[in-house]
C-alpha positions in Angstrom: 12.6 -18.8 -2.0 14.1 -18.5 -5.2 16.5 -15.4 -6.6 14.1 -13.8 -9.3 11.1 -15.0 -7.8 7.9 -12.3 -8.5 5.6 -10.9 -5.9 2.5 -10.7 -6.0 0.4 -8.1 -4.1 -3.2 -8.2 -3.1 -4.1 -4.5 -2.9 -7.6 -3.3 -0.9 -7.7 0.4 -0.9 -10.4 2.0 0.9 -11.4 5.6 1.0 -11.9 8.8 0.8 -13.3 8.4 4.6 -14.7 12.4 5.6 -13.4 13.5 9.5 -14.8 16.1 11.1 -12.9 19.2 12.2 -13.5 21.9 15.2 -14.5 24.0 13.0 -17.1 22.5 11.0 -14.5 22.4 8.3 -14.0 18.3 7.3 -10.6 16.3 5.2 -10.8 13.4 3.4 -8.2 10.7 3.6 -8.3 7.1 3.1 -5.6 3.8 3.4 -4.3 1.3 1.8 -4.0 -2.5 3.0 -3.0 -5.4 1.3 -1.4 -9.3 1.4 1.7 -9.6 -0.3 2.5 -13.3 -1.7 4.6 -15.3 -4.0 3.7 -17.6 -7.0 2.8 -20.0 -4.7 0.2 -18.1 -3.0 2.6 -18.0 0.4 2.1 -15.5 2.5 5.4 -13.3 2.6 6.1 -11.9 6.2 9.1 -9.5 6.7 8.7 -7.4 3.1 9.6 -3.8 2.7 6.4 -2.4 1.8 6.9 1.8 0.4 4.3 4.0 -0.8 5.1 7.3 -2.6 2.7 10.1 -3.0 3.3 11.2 -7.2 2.3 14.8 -6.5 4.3 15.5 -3.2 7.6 12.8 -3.7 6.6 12.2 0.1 7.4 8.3 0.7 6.3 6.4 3.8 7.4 3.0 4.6 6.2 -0.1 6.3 6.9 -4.2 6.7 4.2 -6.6 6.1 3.4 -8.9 9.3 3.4 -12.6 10.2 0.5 -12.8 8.3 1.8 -10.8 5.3 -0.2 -8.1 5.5 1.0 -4.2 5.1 -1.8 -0.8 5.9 -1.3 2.6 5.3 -3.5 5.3 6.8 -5.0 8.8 6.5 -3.5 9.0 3.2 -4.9 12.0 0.9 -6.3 12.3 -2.2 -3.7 11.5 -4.9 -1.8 8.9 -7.4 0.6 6.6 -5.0 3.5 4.6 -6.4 3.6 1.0 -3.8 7.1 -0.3 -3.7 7.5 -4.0 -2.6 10.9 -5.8 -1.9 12.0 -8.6 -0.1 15.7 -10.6 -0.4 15.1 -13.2 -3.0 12.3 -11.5 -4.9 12.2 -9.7 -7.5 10.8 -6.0 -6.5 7.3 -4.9 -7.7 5.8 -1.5 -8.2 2.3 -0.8 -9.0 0.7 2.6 -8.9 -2.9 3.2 -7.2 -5.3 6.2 -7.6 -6.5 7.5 -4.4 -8.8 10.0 -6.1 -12.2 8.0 -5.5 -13.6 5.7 -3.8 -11.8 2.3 -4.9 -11.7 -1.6 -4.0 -9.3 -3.6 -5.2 
């Protein structure tokens, strides 16, 4: 790996999936799972993967797998910032809308 090398992430965002409550009453929340890879098309295990709700400033955080693959669940309705950063990359940021039903 090069210094300066770019990411590049492979985003699938599903939701809003509906769960029902005791009461009758039901949320919506959906995730976020993606590949992250370099230039090359190389898998990249081991990457610091953070995803930042806009609205709340809430931030959760995960590392992709062997395979390079990151998922975040039961996220809500709302604009997420996705952080990605690895030593020897440079870091990449996109912003998703979790608003409606998207595939990526």
């Amino acid at each position: 790996m090069r210094l300066g090398t770019k990411f590049r992430v492979a985003v699938l965002l599903v939701g809003p999936l509906l769960v029902g409550g005791a009461s009758g009453q039901t949320a919506s929340s959906g995730a976020l799972s993606g590949v992250v890879i370099d230039k090359t098309n190389a898998v990249v295990p081991g990457a610091a993967v953070e995803i930042t709700d806009v609205a709340k400033g809430t931030t959760d955080s995960t590392k992709t797998n062997g395979e390079g693959v990151y998922q975040f669940s039961f996220l809500r309705p709302s604009t997420y910032t996705l952080k990605v950063m690895h030593s020897g990359f440079q870091e990449e940021r996109r912003c998703k809308d979790q608003q409606r039903n998207y595939r990526y």
